[in-house]
PASE-268569 format. One record per residue (C-alpha): residue number from 1; residue in one letter; chain; x, y, z. Coordinates in Angstrom, 2 decimals. Example, Ala and Ser with C-alpha at 12.3 -4.5 7.8 and 13.67 -1.06 7.14 Angstrom:
2
REC     i   aa   ch         u         v         w
REC     1    A    A     12.30     -4.50      7.80
REC     2    S    A     13.67     -1.06      7.14
This chain:
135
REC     i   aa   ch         u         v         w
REC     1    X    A    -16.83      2.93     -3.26
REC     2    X    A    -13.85      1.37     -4.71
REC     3    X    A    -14.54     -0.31     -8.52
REC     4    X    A    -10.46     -1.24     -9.19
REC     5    X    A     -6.89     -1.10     -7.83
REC     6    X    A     -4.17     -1.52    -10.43
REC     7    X    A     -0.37     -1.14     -8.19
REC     8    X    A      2.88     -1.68     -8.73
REC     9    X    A      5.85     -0.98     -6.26
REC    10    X    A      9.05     -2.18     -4.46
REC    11    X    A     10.49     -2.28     -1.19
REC    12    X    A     14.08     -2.29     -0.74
REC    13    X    A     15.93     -5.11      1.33
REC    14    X    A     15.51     -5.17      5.21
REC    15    X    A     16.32     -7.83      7.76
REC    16    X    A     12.82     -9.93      7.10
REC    17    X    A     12.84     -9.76      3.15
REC    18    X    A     16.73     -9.59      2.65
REC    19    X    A     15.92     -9.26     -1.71
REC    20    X    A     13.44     -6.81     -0.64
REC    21    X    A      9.61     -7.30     -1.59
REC    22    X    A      7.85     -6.38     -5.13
REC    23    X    A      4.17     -5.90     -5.29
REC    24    X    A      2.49     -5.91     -8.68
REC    25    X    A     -1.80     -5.94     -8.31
REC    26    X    A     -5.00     -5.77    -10.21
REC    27    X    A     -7.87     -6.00     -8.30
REC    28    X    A    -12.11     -5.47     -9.22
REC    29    X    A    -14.34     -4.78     -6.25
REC    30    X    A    -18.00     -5.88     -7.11
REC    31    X    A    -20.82     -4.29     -5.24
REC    32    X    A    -21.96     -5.89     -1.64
REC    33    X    A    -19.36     -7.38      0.85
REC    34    X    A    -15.62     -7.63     -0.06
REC    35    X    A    -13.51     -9.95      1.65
REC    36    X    A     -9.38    -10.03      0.99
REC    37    X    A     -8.12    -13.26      2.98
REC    38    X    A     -4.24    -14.97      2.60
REC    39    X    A     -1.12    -15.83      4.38
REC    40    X    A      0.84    -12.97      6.46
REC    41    X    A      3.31    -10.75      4.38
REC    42    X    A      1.60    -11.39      1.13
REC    43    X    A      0.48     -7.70      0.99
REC    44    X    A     -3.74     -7.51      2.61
REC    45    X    A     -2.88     -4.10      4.57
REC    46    X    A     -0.90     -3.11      1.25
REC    47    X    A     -3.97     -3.05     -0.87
REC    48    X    A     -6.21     -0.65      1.96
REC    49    X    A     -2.73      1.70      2.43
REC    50    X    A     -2.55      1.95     -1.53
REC    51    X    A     -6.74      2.76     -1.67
REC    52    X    A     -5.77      5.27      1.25
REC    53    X    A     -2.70      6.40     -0.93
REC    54    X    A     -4.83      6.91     -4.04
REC    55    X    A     -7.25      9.44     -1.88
REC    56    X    A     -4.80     11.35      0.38
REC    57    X    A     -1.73     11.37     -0.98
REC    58    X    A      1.98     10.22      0.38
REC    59    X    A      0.59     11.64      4.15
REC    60    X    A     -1.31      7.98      4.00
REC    61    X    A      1.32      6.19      3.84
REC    62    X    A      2.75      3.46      6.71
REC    63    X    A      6.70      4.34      6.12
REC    64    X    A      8.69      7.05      4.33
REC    65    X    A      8.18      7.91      0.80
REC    66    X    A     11.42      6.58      0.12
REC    67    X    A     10.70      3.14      0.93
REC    68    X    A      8.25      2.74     -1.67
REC    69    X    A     10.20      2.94     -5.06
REC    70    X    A      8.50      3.26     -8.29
REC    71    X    A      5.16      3.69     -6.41
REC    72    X    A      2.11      4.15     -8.84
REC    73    X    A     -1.19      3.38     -8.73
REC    74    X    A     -4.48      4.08     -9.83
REC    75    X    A     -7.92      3.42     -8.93
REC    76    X    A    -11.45      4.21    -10.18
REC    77    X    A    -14.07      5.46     -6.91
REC    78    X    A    -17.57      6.47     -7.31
REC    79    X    A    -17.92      8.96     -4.94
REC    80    X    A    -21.13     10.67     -4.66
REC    81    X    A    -22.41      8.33     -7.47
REC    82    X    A    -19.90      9.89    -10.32
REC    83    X    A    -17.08      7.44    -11.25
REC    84    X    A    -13.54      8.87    -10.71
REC    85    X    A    -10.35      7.83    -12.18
REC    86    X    A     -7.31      8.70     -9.95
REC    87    X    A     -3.59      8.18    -10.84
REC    88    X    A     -0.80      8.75     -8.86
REC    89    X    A      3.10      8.16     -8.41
REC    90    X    A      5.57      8.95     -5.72
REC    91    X    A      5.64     12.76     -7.27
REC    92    X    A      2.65     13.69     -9.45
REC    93    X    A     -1.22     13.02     -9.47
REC    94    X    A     -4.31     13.07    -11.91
REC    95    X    A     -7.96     12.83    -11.50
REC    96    X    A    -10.34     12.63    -14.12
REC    97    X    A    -13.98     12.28    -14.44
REC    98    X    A    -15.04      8.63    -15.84
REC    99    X    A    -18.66      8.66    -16.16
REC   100    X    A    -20.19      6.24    -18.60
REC   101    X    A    -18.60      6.09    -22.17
REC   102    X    A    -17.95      9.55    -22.19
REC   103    X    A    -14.38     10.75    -23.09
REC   104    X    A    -12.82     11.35    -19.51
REC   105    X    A    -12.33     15.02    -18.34
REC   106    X    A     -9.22     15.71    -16.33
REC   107    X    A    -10.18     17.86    -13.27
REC   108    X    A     -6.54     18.18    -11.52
REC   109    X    A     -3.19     17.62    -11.75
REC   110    X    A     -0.16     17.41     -9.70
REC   111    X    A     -0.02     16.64     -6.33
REC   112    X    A     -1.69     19.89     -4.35
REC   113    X    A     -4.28     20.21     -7.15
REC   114    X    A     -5.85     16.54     -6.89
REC   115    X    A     -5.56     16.56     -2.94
REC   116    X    A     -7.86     19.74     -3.43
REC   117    X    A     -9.92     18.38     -5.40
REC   118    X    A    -10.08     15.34     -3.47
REC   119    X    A    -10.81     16.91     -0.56
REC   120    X    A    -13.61     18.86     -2.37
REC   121    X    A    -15.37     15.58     -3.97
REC   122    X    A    -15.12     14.11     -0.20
REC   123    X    A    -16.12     16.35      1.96
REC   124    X    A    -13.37     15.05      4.29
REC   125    X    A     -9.67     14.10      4.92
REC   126    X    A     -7.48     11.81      6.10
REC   127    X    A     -7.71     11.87      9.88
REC   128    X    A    -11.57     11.88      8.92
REC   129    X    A    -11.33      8.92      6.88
REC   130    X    A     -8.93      7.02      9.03
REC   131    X    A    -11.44      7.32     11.98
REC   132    X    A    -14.53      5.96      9.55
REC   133    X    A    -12.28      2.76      8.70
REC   134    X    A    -11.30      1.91     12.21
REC   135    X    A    -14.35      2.23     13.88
């Protein structure tokens, strides 16, 4: 379970969004049913690709790395019932252990380590995950 998504990146110029598109967010997810409603381009799907982002990596992503400039993100997940604080930009990662009040414990860094680790905590992948979302 998601608890927060805190995001910032840019898009450059295309034919649509000729000044290109910046997306700045800070979201809390409560416990029960979330629901994210508004007007097309205003960045739904963007929220669920950076929550897939924060998880898998730049392999979740819609476009090419590239296209997302000055991508970072983080997010805190309580997987398993421990509370997980994971970090990431365009080129590094970090996930640390956020139980409670307690001082966090980095597990991994960089981008191989935390996928590792991710994968471990998990029990599953992408393609796994992507199949439990669309179903």
């Amino acid at each position: 379970m998601i608890e927060q998504l805190e995001y910032s990146v840019r898009f450059p110029p295309n034919d649509r969004f000729p000044l290109g598109q910046f997306f700045e967010r800070k979201l809390t997810f409560e416990g029960g049913v979330t629901l994210i409603t508004g007007a097309n381009e205003i960045g739904k799907t963007l929220n669920l690709e950076i929550i897939e982002f924060l998880l898998f990596g730049s392999a979740a992503l819609r476009g090419k790395a590239d296209d997302y400039k000055g991508l970072r993100g983080s997010g805190i997940f309580r997987i398993r019932g421990d509370r997980y604080k994971i970090e990431r930009t365009a080129r590094n990662a970090a996930i640390t252990y956020a139980e409670g009040g307690a001082e966090a414990l980095t597990l991994a860094v960089g981008t191989k380590p935390v996928n590792a680790r991710i994968l471990q905590l998990l029990g599953y992948g992408l393609d796994v995950f992507l199949s439990l979302i669309h179903i």
